[in-house]
Backbone bond lengths (Angstrom), bond angles and torsions (degrees), N, CA, C in turn:
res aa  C-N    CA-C-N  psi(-1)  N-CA   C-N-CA  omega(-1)  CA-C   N-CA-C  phi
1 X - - - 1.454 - - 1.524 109.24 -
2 X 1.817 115.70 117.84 1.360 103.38 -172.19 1.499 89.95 -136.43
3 X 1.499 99.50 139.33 1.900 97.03 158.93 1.429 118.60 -71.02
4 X 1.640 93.70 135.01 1.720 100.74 -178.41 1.245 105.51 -142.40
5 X 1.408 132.94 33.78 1.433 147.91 178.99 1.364 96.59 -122.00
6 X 1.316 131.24 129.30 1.670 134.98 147.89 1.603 122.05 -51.74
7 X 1.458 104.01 -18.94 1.193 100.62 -167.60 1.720 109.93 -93.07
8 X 1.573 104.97 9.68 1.424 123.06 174.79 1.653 101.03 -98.86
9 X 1.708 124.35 -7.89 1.774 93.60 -168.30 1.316 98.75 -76.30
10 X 1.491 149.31 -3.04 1.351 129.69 -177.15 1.388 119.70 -73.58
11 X 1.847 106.71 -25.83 0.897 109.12 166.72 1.537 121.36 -79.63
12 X 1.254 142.43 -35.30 1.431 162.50 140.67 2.268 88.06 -10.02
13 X 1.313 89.38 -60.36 1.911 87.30 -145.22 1.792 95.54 -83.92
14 X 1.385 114.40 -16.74 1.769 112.41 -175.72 1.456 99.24 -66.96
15 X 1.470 112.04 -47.33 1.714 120.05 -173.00 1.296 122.80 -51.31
16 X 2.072 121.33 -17.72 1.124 113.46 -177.65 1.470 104.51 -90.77
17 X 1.064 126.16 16.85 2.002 130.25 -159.14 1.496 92.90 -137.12
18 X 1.774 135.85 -24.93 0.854 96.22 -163.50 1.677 90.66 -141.91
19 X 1.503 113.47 142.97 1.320 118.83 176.52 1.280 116.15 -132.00
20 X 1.451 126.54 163.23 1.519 114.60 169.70 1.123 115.36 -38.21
21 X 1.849 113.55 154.82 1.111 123.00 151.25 1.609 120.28 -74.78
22 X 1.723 110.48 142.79 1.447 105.45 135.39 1.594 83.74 144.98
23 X 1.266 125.59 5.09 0.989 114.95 -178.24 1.703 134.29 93.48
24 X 1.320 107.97 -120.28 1.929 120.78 -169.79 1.802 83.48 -139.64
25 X 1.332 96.17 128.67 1.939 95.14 150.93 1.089 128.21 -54.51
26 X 1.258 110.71 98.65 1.050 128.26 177.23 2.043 132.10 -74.75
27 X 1.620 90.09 -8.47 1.570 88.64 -165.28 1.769 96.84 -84.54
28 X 1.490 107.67 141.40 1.549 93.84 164.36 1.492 107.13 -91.79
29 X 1.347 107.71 154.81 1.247 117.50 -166.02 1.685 116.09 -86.84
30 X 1.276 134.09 158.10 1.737 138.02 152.18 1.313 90.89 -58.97
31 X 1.809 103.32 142.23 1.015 114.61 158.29 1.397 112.62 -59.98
32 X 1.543 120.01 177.45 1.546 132.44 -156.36 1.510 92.34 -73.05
33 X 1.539 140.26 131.01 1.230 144.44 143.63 1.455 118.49 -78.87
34 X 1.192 131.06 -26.90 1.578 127.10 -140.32 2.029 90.32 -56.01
35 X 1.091 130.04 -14.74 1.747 114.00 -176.51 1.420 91.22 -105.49
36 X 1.457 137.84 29.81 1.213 115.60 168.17 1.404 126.01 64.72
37 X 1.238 95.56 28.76 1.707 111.14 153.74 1.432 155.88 -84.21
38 X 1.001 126.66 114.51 2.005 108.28 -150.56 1.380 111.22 -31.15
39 X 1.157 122.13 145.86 1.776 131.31 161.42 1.367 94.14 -52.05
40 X 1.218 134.50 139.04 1.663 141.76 128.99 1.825 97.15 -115.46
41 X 1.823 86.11 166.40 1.271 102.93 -150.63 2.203 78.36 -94.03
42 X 1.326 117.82 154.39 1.490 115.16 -167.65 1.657 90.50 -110.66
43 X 1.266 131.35 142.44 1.610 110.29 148.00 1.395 100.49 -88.76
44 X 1.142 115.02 151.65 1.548 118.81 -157.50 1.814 77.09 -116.12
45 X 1.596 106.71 150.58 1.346 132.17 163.77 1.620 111.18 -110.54
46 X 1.140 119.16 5.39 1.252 120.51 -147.58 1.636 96.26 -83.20
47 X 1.262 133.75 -174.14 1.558 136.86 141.76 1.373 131.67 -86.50
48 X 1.116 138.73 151.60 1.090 131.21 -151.41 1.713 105.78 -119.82
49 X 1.087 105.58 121.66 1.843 106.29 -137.89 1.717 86.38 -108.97
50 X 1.895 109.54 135.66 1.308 102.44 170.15 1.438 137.53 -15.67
51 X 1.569 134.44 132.70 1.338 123.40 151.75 1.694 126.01 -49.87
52 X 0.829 99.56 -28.97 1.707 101.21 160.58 1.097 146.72 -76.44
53 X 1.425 115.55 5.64 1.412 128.12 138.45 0.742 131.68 -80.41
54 X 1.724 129.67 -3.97 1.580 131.41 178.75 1.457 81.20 -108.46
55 X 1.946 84.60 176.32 1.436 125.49 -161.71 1.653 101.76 -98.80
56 X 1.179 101.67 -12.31 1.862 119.62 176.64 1.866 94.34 68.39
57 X 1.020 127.38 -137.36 1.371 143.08 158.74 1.498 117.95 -38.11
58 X 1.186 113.43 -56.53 1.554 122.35 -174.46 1.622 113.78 -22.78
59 X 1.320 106.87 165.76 2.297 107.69 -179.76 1.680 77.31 -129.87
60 X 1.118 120.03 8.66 1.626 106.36 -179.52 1.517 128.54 -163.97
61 X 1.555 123.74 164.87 1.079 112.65 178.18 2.014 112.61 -113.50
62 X 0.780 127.38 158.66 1.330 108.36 155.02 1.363 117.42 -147.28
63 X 1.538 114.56 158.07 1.417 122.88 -155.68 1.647 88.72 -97.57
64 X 1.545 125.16 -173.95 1.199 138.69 -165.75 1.771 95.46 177.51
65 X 1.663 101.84 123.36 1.256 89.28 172.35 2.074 83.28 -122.06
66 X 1.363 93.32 151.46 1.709 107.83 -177.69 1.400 97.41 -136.06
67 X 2.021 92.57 160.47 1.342 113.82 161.45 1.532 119.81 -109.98
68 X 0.958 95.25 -168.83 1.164 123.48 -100.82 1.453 138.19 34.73
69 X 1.376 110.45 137.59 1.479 112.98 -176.76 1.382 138.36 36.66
70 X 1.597 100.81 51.70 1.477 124.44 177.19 1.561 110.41 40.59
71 X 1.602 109.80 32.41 1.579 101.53 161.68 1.470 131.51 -58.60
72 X 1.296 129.95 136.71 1.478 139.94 171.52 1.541 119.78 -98.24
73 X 1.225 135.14 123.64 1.505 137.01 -168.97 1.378 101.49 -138.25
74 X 1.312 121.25 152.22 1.581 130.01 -166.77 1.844 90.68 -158.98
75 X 1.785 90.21 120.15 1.611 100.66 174.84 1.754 98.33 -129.96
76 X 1.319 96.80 176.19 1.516 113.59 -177.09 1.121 104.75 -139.90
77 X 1.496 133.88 132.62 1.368 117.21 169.22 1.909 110.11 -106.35
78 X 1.401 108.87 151.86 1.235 126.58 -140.01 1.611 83.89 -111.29
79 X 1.214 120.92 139.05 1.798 130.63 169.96 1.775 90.10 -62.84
80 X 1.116 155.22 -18.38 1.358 123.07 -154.77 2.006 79.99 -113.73
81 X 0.828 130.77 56.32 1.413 123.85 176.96 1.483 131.55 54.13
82 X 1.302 106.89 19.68 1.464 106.76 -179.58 1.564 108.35 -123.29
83 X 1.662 99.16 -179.00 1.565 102.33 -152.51 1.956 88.89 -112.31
84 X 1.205 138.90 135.70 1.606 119.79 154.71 1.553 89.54 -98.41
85 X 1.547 103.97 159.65 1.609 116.82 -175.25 1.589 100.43 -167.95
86 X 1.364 99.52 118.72 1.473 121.83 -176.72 1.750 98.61 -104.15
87 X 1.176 99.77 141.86 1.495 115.53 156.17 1.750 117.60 -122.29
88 X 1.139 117.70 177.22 1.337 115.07 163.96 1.526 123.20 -51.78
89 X 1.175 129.60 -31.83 1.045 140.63 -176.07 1.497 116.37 -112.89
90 X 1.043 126.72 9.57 1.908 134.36 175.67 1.309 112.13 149.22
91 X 1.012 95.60 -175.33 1.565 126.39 179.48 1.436 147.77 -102.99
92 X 0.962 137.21 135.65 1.981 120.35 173.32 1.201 99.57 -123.77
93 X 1.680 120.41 -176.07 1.097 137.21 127.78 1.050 119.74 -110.01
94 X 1.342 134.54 125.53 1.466 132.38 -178.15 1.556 123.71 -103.47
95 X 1.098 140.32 101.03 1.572 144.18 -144.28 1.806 91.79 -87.27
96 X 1.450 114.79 118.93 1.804 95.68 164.13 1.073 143.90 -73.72
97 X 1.175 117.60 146.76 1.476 142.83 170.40 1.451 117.93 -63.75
98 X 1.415 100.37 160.33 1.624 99.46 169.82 1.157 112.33 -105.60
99 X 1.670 130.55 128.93 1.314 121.51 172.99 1.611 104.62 -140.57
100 X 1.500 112.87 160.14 1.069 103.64 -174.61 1.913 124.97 -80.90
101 X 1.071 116.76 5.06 0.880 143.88 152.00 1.562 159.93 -91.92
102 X 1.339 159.10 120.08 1.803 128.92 -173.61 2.170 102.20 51.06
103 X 1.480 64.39 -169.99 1.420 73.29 170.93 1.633 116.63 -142.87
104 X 1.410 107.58 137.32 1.651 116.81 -166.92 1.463 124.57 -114.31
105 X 0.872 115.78 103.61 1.638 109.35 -179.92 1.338 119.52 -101.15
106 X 1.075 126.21 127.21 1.396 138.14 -178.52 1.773 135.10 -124.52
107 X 0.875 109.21 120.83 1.633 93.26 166.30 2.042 107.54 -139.22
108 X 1.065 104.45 131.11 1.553 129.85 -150.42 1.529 112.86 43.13
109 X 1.331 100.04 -111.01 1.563 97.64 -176.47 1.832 110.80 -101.00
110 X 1.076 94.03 26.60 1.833 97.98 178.31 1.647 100.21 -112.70
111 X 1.278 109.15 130.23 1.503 116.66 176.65 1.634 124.46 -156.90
112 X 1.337 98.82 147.09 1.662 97.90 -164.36 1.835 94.09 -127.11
113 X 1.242 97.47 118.54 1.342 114.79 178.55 1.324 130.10 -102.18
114 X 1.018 135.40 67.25 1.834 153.06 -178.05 1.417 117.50 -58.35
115 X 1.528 126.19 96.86 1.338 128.76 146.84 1.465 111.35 -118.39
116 X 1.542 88.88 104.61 1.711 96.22 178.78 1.290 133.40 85.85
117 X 1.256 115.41 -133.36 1.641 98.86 159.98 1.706 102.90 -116.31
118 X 1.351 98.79 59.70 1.555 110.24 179.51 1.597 98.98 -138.23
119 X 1.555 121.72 139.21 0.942 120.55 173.49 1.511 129.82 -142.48
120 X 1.143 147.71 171.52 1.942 126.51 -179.95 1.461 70.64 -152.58
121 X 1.440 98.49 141.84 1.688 133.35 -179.10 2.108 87.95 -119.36
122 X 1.165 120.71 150.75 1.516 120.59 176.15 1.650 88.42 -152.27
123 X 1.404 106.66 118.21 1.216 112.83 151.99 1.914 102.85 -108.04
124 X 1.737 93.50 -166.22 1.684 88.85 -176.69 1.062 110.04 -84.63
125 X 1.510 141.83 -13.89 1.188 128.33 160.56 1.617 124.22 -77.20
126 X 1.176 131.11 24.31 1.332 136.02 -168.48 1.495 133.90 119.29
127 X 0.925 130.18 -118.03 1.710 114.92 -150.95 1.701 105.17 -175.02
128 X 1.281 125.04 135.11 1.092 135.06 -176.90 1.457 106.30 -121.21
129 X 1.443 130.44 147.51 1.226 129.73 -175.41 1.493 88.66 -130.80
130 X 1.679 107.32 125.82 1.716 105.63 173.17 1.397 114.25 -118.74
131 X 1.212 121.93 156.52 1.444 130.86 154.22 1.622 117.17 -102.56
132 X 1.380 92.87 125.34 1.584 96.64 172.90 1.789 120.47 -53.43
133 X 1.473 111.44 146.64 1.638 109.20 -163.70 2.060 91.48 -113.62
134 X 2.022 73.38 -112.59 1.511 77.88 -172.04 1.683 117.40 -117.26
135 X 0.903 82.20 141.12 1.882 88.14 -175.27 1.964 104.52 -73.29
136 X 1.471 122.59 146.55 1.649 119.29 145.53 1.406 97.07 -149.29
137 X 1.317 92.99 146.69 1.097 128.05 -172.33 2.111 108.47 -69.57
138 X 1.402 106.81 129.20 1.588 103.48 -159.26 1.571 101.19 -69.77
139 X 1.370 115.32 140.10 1.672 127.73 162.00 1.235 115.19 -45.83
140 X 1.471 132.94 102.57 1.256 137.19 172.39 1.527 113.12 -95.65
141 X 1.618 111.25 156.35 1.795 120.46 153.41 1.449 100.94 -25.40
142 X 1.446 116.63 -74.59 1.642 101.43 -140.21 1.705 87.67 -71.02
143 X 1.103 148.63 -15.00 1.766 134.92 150.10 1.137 125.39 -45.25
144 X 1.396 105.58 -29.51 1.616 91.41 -165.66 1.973 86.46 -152.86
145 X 1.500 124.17 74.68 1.132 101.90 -171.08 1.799 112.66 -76.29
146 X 1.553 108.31 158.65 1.033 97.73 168.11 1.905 101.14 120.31
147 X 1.446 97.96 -24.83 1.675 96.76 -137.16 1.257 87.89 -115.70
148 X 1.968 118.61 140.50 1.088 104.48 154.75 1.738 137.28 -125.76
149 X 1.816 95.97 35.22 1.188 86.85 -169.59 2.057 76.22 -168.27
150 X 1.221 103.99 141.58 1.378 110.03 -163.36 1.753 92.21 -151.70
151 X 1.395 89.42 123.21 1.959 137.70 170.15 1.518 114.56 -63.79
152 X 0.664 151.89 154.33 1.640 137.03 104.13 1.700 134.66 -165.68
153 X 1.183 123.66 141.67 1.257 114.54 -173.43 1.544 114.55 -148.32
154 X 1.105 118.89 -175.89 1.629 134.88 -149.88 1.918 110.21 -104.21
155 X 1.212 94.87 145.01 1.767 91.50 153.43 1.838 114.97 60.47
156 X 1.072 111.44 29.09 1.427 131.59 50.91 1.435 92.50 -116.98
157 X 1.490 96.71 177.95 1.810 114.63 -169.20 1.795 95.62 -84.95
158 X 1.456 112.83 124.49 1.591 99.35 158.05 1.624 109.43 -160.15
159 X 1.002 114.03 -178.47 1.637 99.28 -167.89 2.079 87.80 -154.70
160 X 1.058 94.18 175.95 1.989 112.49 -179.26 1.586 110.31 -146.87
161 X 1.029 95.92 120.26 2.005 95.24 -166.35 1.922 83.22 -120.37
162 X 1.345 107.34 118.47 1.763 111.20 157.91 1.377 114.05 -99.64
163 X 1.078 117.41 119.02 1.378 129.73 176.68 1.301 105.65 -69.35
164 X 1.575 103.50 160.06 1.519 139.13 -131.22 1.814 96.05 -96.33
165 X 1.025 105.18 -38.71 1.432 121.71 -154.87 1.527 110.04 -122.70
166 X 1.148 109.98 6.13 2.126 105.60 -179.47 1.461 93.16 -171.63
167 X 1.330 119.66 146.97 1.272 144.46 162.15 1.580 109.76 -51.49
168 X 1.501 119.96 52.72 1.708 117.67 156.75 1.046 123.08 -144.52
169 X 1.706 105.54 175.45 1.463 105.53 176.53 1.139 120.10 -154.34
170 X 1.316 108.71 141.61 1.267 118.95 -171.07 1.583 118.63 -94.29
171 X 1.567 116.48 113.78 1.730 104.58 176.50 1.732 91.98 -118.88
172 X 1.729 82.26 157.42 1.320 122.16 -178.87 1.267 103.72 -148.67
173 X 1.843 73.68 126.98 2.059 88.66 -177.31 1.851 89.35 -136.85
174 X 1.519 86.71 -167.69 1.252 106.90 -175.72 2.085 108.65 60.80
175 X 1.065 119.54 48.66 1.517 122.99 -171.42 1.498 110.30 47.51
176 X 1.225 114.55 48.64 1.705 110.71 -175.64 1.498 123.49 55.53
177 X 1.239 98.36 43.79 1.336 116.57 170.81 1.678 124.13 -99.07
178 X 1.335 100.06 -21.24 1.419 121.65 -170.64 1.821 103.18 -130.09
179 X 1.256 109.56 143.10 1.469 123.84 168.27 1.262 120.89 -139.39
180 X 1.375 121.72 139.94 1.186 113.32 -171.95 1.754 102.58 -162.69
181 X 1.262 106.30 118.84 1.954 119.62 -173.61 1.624 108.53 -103.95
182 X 1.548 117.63 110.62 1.362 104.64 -160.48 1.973 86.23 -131.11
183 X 1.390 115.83 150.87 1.816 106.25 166.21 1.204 113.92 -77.21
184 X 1.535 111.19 -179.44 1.345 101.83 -175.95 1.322 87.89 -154.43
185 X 1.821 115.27 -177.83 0.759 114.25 168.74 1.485 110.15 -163.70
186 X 1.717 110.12 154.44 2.005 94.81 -156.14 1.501 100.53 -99.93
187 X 1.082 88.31 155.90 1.329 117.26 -176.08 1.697 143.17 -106.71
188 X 1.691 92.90 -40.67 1.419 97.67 155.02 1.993 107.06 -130.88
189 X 1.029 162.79 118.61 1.359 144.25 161.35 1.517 96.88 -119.22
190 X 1.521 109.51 110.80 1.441 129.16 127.29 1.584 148.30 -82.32
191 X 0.873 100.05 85.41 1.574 116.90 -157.93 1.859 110.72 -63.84
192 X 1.497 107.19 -17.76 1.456 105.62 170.22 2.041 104.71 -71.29
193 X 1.244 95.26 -56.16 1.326 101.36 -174.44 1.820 128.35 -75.97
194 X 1.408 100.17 4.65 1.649 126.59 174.19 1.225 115.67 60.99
195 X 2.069 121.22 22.26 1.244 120.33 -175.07 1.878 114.17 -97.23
196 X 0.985 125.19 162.21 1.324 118.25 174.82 1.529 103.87 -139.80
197 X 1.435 139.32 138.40 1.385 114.23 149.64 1.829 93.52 -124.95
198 X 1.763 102.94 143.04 1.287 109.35 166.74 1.543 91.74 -119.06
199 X 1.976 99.12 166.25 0.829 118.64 -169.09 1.612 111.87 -127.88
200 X 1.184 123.04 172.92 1.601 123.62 -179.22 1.792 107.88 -73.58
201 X 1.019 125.83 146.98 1.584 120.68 -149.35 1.678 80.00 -139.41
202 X 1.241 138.05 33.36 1.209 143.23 167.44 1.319 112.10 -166.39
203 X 1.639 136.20 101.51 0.996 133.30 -174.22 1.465 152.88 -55.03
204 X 1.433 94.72 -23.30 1.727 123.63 164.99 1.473 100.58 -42.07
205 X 1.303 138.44 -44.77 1.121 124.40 -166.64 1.734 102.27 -147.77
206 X 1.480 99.46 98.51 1.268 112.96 175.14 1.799 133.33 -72.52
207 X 1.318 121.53 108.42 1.288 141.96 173.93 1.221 132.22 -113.79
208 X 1.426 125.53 149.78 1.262 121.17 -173.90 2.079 100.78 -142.00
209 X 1.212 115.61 159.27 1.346 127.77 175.57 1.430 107.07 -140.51
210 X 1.309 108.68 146.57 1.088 117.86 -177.76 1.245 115.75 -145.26
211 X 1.656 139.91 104.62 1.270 144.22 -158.48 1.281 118.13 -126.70
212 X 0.985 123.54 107.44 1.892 138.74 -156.30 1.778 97.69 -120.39
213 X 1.172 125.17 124.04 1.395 143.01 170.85 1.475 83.09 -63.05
214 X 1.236 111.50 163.69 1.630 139.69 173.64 1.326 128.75 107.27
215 X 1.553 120.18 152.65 1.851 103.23 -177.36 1.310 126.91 -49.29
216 X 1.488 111.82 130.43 1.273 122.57 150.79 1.155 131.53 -140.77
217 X 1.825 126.80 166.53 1.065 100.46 -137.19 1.794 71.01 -149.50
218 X 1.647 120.22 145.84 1.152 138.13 -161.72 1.635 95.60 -73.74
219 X 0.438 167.67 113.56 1.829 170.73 106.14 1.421 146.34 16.96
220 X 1.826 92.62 -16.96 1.237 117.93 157.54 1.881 108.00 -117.26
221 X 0.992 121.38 -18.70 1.632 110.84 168.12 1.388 124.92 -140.29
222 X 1.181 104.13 10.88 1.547 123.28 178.59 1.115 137.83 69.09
223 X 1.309 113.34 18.54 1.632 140.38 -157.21 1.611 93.41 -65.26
224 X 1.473 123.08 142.26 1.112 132.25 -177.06 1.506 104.99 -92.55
225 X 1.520 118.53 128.31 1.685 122.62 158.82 1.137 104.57 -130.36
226 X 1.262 109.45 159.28 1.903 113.84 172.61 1.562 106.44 -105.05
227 X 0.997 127.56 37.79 1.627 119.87 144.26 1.366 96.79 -144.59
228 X 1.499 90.16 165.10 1.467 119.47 -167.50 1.643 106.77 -119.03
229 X 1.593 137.82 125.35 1.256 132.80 -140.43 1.783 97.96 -142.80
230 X 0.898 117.35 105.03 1.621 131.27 157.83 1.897 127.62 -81.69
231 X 0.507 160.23 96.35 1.287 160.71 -49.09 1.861 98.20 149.30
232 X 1.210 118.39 107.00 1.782 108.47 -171.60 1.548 93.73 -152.02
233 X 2.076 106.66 109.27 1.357 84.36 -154.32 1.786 70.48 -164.78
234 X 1.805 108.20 133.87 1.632 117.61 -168.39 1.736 111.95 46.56
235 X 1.371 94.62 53.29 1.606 101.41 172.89 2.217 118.92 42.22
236 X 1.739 86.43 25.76 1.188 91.30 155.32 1.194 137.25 -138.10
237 X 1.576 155.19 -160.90 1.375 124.33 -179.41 1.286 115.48 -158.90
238 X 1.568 121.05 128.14 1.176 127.26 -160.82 1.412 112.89 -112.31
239 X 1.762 127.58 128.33 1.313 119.26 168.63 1.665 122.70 -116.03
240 X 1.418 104.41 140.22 1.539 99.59 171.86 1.141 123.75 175.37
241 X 1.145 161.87 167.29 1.449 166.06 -147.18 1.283 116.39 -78.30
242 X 1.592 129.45 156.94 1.323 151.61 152.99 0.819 130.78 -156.26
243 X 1.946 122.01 -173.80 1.418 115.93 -170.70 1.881 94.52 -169.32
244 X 0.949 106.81 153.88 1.385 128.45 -179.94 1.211 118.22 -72.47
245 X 1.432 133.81 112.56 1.343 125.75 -174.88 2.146 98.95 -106.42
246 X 1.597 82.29 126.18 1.298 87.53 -174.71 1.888 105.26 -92.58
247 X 1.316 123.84 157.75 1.727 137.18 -163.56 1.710 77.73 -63.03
């Protein structure tokens, strides 16, 4: 998916200035309950990974395919009235508006306009017309307890889960055939621009991650996430989607 309309660079050039609000997750989490174990309170060692990799509030994601120039957009809507909306190239939050019609969320001249499964995105260079795609349902704790930030990709099957509470991670490749829990440690986090890369924090076995906010889309079924996940690990290299699991 590439922009090839001019009337998309406003959207291309707003995304490098502007990212969700709210910061890094900040909540520390209960330790893991799912066997019915008392809550204790954890001090977490962990890092505290852009708000723009989570789904914030949302139970869902949804895809949007638009025209001009086969653009793809993926929003979530948030219980406190706002819109998150990923593009290929970044992110917003869009707070709503009142209109007499659908529903519109806006903040300056960027706006996402929803009637139905019909939608118009307007930046200042022009106007996008979308059709609603595919809905998935957002990665929660009780899915994946423990975890606060979840990998995964195709061909071969493997995924990267960073835990909630300590600087590691666990990959599994080969269709969950293989496991492997290694520390890490970060390396770049820009939290305006929603990128992170960590690195292997023990040298015997060198790895790198690389986690970029923006649409993506699963590769075998098209499932919508808002980060984008690189994976470069035994001098080989894996790409594919994620998303932030909030406590």
């Amino acid at each position: 998916m590439t922009y090839v309309s001019n009337r998309l660079t406003g959207l291309m050039a707003l995304t490098a200035t502007v990212a969700l609000a709210g910061g890094a997750n900040t909540a520390t989490p209960p330790a893991d309950s799912a066997l019915g174990a008392a809550k204790t309170t954890v001090n977490s060692s962990a890092p505290l990974l852009p708000a723009v990799l989570f789904p914030g509030s949302a139970t869902h994601f949804d895809a949007w395919a638009c025209q001009p120039a086969n653009q793809n957009l993926i929003t979530a809507w948030n219980e406190d009235n706002n819109l998150r909306l990923w593009s290929l190239y970044g992110a917003w939050q869009l707070p709503r508006a009142i209109v007499a019609s659908g529903e519109r969320y806006q903040d300056g001249e960027v706006s996402f306009w929803n009637r139905g499964d019909q939608a118009q995105v307007e930046t200042p260079r022009g106007q996008l017309q979308c059709q609603l795609g595919q809905r998935r349902a957002a990665s929660t704790r009780a899915d994946h307890p423990g975890v606060m930030f979840l990998g995964r990709g195709n061909e071969p099957g493997w995924s990267i889960e960073l835990a909630h509470d300590a600087p590691m991670m666990t990959w599994t490749t080969a269709y969950g055939s293989e496991t492997h829990t290694m520390p890490y440690m970060v390396s770049v986090m820009d939290n305006e621009a929603g990128r992170v890369v960590i690195e292997n924090a023990n040298a015997e076995q060198f790895f790198r991650v690389r986690i970029e906010s923006g649409a993506c889309f699963d590769d075998m079924k098209g499932q919508p996430y808002p980060a984008r996940v690189t994976l470069s690990i035994g001098g080989e290299q894996y790409k594919g989607c994620g998303q932030g699991i909030a406590p």
